[in-house]
N, C-alpha and C positions, 0 to 999 in steps of 0.2 A: 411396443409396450404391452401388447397385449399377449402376446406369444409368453414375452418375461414374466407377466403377472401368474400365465398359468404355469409356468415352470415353478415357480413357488409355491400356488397353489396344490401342484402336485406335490412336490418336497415333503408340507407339511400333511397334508391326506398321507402319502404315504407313512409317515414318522408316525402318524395318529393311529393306523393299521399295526404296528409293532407292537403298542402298546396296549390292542384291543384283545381280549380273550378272556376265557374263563378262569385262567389264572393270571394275577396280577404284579404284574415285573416293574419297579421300578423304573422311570425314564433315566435316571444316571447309572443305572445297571444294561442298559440295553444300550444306551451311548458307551458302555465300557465293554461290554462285548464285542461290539462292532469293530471296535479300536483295537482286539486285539486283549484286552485285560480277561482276568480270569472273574467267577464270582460267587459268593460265597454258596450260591444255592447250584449245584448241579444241573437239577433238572431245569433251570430259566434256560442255559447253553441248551440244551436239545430242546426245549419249545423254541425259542428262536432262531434255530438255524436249520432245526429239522421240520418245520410247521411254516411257522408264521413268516419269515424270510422266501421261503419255496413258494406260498400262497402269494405272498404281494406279486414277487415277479414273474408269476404268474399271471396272476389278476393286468400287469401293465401289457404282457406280450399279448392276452387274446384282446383286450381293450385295443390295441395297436391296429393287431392282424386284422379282426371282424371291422373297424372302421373304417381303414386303408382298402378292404375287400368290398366293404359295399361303397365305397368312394367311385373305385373305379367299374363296377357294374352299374351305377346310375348314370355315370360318363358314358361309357359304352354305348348301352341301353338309352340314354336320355328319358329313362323313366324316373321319377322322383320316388316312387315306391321298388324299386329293384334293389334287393341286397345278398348279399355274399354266398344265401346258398340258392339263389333264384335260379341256377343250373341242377341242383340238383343232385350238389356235394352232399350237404347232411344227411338227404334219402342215402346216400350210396353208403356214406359211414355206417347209418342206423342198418342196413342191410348188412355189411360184414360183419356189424357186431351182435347184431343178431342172430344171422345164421352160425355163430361162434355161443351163444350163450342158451339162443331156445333150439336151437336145428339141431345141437349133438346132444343137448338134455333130451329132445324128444325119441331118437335113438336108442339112450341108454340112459333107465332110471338111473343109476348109480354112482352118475357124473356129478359129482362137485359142484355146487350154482358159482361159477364168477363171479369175483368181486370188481367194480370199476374203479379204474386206474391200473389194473395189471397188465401187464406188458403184451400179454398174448390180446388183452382187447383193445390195446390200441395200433399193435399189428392189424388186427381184423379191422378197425376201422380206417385205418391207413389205406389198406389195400381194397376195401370197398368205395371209398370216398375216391380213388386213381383210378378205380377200373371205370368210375362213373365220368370221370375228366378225361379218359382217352375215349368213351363212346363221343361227350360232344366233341372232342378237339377234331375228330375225323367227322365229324358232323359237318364241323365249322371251313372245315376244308373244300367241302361240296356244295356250302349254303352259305352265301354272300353277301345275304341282306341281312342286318341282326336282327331287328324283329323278330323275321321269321327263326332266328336261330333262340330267342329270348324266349318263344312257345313251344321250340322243339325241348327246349332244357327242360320248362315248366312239366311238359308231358312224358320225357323222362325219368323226373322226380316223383312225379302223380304215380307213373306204372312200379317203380322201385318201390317207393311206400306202399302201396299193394301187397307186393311179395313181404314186405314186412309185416302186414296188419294178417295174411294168411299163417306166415310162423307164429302171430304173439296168438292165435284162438287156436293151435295147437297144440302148445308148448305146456309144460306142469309149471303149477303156480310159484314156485321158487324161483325157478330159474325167470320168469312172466316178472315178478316185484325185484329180482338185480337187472332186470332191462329198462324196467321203467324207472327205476333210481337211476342209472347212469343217460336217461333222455332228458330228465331234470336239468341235467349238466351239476358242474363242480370245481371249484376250481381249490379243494385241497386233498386232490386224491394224485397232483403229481409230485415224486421225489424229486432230490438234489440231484441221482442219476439222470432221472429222466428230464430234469432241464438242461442237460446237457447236448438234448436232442434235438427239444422245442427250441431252444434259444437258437441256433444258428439256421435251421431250417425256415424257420418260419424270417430269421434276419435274411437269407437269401428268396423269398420271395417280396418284401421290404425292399430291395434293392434293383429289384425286378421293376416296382413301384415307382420305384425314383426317377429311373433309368426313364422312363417310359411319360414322366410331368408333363415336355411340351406336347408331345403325340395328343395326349389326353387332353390338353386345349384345345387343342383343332376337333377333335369329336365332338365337342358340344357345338361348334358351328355348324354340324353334320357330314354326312360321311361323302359328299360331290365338296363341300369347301377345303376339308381336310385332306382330301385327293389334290384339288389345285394349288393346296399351300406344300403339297411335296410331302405328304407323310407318306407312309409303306403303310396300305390299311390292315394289309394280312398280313404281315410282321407284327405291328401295331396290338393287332386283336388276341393273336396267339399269345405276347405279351401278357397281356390284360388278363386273358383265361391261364395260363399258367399261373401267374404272382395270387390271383384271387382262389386257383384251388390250393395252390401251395397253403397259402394262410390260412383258409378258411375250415380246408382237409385237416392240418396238423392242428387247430383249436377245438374240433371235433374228437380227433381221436384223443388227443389228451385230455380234456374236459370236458365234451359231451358238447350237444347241441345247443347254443346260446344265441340264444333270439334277439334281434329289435335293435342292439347295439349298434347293428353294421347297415338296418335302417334310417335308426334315425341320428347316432353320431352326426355322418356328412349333412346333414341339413341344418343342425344344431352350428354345426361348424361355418357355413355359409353361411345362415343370419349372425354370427358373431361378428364376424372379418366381413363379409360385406363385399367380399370379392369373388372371381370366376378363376383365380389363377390359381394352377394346382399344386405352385409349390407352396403358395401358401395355405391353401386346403391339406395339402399334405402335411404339412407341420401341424396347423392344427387337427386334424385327427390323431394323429400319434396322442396327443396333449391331451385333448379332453376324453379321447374315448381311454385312454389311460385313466383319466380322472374319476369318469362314468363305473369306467369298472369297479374300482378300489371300492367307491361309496357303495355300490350293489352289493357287495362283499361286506362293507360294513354293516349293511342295515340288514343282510340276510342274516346276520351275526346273534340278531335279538338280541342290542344289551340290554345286559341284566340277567341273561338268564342263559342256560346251556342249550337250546334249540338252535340249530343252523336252517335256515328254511332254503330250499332250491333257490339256487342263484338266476334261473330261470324266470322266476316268478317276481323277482326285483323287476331285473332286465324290464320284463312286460309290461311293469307298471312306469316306469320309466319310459320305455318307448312306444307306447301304442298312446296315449296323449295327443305325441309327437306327430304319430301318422296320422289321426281323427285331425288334427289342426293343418296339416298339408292337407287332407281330401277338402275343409271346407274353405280352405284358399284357392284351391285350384274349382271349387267349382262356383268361386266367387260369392262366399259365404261371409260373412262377418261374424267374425268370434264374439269381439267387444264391439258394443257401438260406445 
């Protein structure tokens, strides 16, 4: 019942998404495009099928992705605070797309500042976000204990962000303000081409996820119970680290770095359903970090007014709540008495 309640719930968030914007489209015009009908105003068909339809399903895929990624790093990890880029995906992104936006401006004054969402930056964050997933995956090869390999990741994202914070005090101030708008994150800088891309990529690490549900119940029993219940740990694990950089890589390079989602979703999702079983954590993530996103999206929206405010800064207020109410659980604090 409660799975179905939030499938509706998302239904109408999203329909309420369609209708949100700076111009205002009738609901029986936007149920008539959808269908296929033509409408008297032109420009409503290109706001909705070139904006706000590309935004929503977007807004559902990184809500998906970032959930389902920090779902299974806190499984892994058995940390309640570990999420999707806790290896040290984002560093890696923010470094390709970095040394792509300030490393060839510093170069050559004459270059062009990037705009984010164009193709060439999220090639650049594609291929820095993988170069960062094949240094741990040969980590994780040689280091057998996660722990240890949960600090090796953290310290390869600390050294990566480094190399980052040395380009952005080189770099000319143009090119320095289109980096740090695209670290905001976004989620309506990708086109109808480009979710062409994100949509299957990111569904083949989703299935990765799936594939993978019973293994990831035996990890929270730990990794000698999960041994004697017959999982493959280093099948198991490689799983886990691939589906998590696939998703978390391809929500970066298309939208930028988005915070807290892929924290605090999965634990949003456990006190809801009240269970340890991952298919049903699985389902619900998809469900409410879908939900979570839309509304972040709506309310960075400012109705009322034509400001969009970083999507980023929703996220954080949304999810850092979340994590201050895990630390004083976990350290045996009482919120309410």
């Amino acid at each position: 019942m409660l799975l179905a309640g939030l499938s509706v719930l998302l239904l109408l968030v999203a329909a309420w998404s369609l209708t949100t914007g700076s111009v205002d489209i009738p609901v029986s015009d936007i149920l008539g495009m959808l269908s296929g009908s033509d409408t008297q105003v032109a420009s409503w068909q290109t706001i909705l099928f070139e904006f706000r339809l590309p935004k929503l399903l977007t807004a559902i895929i990184a809500g998906m992705a970032l959930s389902v990624s920090g779902l299974q790093m806190q499984s892994l990890f058995r940390n309640p605070l570990a999420g999707p880029y806790v290896l040290g995906i984002s560093s890696g992104a923010s470094l390709g797309v970095a040394i792509l936006m300030l490393g060839f401006s510093f170069l050559s004054d004459s270059m062009v500042p990037l705009t984010p969402g164009s193709s060439s930056i999220i090639f650049a964050a594609w291929l820095g976000s993988g170069l960062v997933l094949l240094l741990v995956f040969l980590t994780s090869l040689r280091v057998k204990n996660n722990i240890t390999l949960l600090i090796l990741g953290v310290l390869i994202g600390s050294a990566v962000s480094s190399l980052v914070t040395i380009l952005q005090y080189f770099s000319h101030e143009s090119s320095l303000k289109s980096f740090v708008i695209w670290t905001m994150g976004s989620l309506g800088n990708v086109s109808r081409e480009q979710l062409s891309w994100l949509i299957p990529v990111t569904g083949v690490g989703l299935v990765l996820a799936f594939l993978n549900l019973k293994a990831m119940d035996a990890w929270n029993l730990g990794e000698s119970h999960a041994k004697s219940l017959g999982v493959n740990l280093k099948r198991s694990r490689i799983m886990i680290l691939l589906s998590t950089s696939i998703l978390a890589g391809s929500v970066t390079a298309f939208c930028g770095p988005i915070g807290f989602i892929g924290i605090a979703v999965p634990h949003i999702t456990r006190i809801s359903f009240q269970t340890a079983s991952h298919r049903v954590l699985f389902a619900g993530n998809l469900l409410i970090g879908s939900l979570l996103m839309i509304i972040s999206d709506l309310l960075a929206q400012a109705p009322g007014g034509d400001i969009i405010l970083p999507i980023n800064s929703i996220t954080a207020l949304i999810g850092i709540p979340v994590v201050i109410y895990l630390i004083f659980v976990n350290q045996g604090i009482k919120v309410w008495k």
